[in-house]
N, C-alpha and C positions, 0 to 999 in steps of 0.2 A: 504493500500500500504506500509504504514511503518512496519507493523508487517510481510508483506514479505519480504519487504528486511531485514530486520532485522533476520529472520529465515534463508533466503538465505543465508547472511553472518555467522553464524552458524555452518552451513552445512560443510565451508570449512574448512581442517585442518587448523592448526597455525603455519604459515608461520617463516623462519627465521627474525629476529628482525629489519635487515637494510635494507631490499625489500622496505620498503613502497614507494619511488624513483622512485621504477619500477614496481610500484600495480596504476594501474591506477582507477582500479575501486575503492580501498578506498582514493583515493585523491579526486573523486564524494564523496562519503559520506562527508570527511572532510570537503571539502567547503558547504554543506547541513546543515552540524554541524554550520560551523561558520558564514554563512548566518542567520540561524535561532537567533545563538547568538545575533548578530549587529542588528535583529529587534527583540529583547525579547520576543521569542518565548522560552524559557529559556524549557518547559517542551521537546518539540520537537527537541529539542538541545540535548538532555538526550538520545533520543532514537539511534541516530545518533552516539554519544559518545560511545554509550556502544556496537552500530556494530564497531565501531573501535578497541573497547578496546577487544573482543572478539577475534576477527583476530590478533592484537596486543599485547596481556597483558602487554608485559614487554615493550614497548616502552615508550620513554619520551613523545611523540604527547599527548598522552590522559591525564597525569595532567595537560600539559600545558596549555592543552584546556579547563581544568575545571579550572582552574588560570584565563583563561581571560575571563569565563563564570562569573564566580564570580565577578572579577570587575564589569564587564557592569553590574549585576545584580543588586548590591548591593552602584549604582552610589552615591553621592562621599562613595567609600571605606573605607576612613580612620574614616567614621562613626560611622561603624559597626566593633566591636572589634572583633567578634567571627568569621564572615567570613574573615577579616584579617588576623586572626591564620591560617586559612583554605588554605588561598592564597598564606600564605608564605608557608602552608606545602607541597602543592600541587607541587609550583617551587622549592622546597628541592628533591621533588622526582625526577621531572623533573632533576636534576643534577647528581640524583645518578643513574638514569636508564642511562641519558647520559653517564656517564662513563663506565658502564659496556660496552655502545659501542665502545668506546676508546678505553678500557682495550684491545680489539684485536686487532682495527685498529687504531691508534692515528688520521690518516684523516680521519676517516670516516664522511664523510658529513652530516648524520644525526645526529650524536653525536655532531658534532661542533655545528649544528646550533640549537641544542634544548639545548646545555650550552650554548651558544651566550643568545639565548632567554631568558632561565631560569635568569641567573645570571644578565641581563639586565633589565628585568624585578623586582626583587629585587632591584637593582640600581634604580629604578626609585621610586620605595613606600620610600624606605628609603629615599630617598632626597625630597620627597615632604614630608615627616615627619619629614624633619631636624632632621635627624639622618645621619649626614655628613659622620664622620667617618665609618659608616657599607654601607652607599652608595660609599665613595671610596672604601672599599674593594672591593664591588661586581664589581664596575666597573673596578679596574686593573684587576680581573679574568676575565670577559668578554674580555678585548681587547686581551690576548694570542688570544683566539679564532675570536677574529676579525679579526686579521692578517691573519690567517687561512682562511678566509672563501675569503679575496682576491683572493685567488689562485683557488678556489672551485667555481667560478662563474658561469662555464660553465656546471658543472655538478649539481650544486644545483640553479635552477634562485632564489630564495627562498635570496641569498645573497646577491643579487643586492639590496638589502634592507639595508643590515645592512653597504656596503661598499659605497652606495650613499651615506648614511646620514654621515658615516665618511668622506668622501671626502668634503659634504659642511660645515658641523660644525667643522672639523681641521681647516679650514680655515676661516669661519664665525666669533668665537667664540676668537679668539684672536684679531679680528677687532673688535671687542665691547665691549672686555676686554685686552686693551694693557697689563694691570700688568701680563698675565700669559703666554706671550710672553716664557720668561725665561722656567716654566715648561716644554713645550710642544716642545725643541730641538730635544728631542728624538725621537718624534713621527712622525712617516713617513707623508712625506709632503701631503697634500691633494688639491682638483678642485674642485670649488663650480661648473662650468659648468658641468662637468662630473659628479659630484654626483646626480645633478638634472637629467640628462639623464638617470642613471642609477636606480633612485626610479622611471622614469615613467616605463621601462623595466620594474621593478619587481611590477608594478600595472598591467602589460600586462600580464606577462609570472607568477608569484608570483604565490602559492597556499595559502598558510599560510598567507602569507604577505601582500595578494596584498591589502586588506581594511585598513590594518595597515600603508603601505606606504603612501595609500591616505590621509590620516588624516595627518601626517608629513608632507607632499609636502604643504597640502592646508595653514598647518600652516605657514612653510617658505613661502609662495606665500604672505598672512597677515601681521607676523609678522618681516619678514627681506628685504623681497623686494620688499614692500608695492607696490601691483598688483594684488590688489582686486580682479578685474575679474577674473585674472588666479585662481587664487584660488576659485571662484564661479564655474567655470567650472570643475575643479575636485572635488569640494564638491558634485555638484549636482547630480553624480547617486549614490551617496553614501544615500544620502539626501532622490530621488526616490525610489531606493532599496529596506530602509529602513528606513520604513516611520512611525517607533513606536521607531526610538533612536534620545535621546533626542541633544545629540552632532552633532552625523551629520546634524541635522536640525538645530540647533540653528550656525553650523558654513556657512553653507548654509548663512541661512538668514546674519549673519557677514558679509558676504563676499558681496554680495549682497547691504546691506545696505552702504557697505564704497564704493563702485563701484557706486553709487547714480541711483542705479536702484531700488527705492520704493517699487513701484507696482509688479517687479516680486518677491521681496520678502516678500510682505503681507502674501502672502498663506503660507509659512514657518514659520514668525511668529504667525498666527493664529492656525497651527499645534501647537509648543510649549507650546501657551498657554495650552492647553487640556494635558497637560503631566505632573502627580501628583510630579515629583520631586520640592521640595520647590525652591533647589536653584538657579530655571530659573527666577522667579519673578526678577528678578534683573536686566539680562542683557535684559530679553523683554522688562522694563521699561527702558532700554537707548535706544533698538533699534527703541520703539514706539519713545521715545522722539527726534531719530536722525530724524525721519521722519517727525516731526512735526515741527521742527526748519528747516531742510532743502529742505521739499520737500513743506510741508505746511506755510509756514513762520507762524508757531503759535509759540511764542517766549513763550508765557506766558503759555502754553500747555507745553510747551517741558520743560521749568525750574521746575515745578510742577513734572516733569515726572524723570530729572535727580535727584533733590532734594531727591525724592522717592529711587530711585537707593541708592543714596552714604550709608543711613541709616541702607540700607541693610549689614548683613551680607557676605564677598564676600569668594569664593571659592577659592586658588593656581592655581589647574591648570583650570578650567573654565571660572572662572568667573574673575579672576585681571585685566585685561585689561579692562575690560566693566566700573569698577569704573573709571579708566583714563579717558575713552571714556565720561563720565559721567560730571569729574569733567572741562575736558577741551570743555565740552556745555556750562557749565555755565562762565567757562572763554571766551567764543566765546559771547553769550548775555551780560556778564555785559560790555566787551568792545565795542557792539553795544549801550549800553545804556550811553558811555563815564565812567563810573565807571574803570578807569585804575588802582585803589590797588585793586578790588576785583577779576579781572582779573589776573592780578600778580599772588595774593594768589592760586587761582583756578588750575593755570596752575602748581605752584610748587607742587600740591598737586596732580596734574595730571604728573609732573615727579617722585614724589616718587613711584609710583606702576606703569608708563608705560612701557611697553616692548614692543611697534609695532613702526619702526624707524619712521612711518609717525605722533606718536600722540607727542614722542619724537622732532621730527624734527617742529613740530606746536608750540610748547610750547615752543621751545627754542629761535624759530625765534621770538615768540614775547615778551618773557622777553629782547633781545637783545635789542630791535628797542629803 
């Protein structure tokens, strides 16, 4: 069936470069594409790419898709140096086929939002490689085109993505960091209510986006508006889906396990286990041990199990919160066993690497008391 459609696509001549909007049938292929990607079917992701690339050639769509094939393939990325080169070369092209779109029309909605993407994407490896300086770059290039893409809403849903998440994080992100107040005068004012509205539109209506908004939302659901659930519920068909990536199922189970629903999250963790990336071993030894202290009161099980965690190596963007999650169990057991310095320590040790306001907000209320 694939090597028909694939022939079928073929067949047709090659279309002008900014149709794809109004190509319905390769927007089926591209979500087939990116379906296959998110459950590491990585070879059949290939076959997919390359009906696009054939209808296509000169479009920004097809590096960027091979940009975020390579991420998920090659989990954590900054691993592997050689697909890295690959990744950035891929959203280099990604920029420069987007401007040829530009170059005719400066709005052209697919030009914006595949530099939006590209140079966003850039923005984010370099900051998680603390490479500050070349992540601000790419992020002042990105927000021209973010500003841009406000006005492009209705004609790309695809945006509703990138101007929810600017609507909640203008405004989130100086709530958690007063000092950068000052910075951010310039920057058009933003709606955490409105942004959240507007990334679930583009998990609705989104092509491109809509798996990518999922992961975002579920994370502010976690980590800024500690509301577990909500975010179990938009994990889970991510999690169904795609039931061979190791993210969605390990934020699944997250979600799940702080929401103090155990049992429906065994079978997610019992998934991860079986998934060869090393550096899950870490957060399934806090999730097994959240379960063990909370659900099973095995106090001495679960200390065993966070213990195991902290020694571990942790991840940036995976895995940091899971050592909090971790260090603030065993501040929870030694202040049941009346040990109040070991608890202290624990908890300090669980604010230096917390980001989720709820593990923050545990720790702080009891160094206070």
């Amino acid at each position: 069936m694939k090597r028909i459609l694939l022939l079928l696509f073929l067949s047709v001549p090659v279309l002008s470069q900014a149709q794809l909007l109004e190509d319905a049938a390769i927007q089926q292929v591209i979500l087939k594409a990116t379906d296959k990607i998110y459950n590491y079917e990585f070879d059949e992701a290939e076959e997919y790419i390359r009906v696009v690339k054939a209808k296509y050639p000169q479009h920004p769509v097809v590096p960027v898709m091979k940009a975020i094939q390579l991420y998920w393939q090659y989990l954590p990325l900054k691993e592997n140096k050689a697909a890295t080169t690959q990744y950035v070369n891929y959203l280099n092209q990604g920029i420069a086929l987007s401007k040829k779109l530009l170059d005719r029309n400066g709005n052209d909605p697919e030009g914006v939002f595949f530099s939006l993407a590209s140079h966003g994407y850039l923005a984010m490896k370099y900051h998680y490689d603390d490479e500050t300086l070349k992540a601000v770059g790419e992020a002042q290039k990105a927000y021209g085109y973010l500003k841009k893409g406000f006005k492009l809403m209705e004609k790309n849903p695809e945006f509703y993505f990138s101007t929810g998440l600017y609507n909640y994080y203008r405004e989130r992100y100086p709530l958690d960091h007063p000092a950068s107040k000052p910075l951010l005068i310039f920057f058009q004012d933003g709606n955490m209510p409105l942004g959240m509205k507007q990334m679930e539109t583009a998990i609705r209506q989104g092509i491109f986006t809509r798996t990518e908004t999922a992961i975002y939302l579920g994370r502010i659901y976690l980590e800024h508006e500690s509301q577990p659930a909500r975010g179990a519920a938009v994990m889970k068909p991510l999690a169904d889906k795609y039931p061979q990536n190791p993210i969605f199922n390990l934020m699944e189970a997250e979600a799940l396990v702080l929401a103090g629903r155990y049992r429906e999250a065994q079978p997610y963790i019992d998934r991860i286990q079986k998934f060869p990336q090393k550096f899950l071993t870490m957060p399934v030894d806090v999730l097994e041990g959240l379960v063990a202290e909370k659900m099973n009161g095995d106090l001495k099980r679960a200390a065993e199990l966070y213990q195991a965690a902290i020694k571990l190596p942790t991840n940036d963007v995976n895995t940091k919160e899971f050592a909090a999650q971790a260090y603030s169990g065993l501040a929870r057991i030694a202040a049941r066993a009346g040990d109040q310095n070991r608890a202290k320590a624990m908890y300090k040790k669980a604010l230096s690497v917390a980001e989720y306001k709820s593990t923050i907000r545990e720790a702080k209320t009891y160094l206070k008391s």
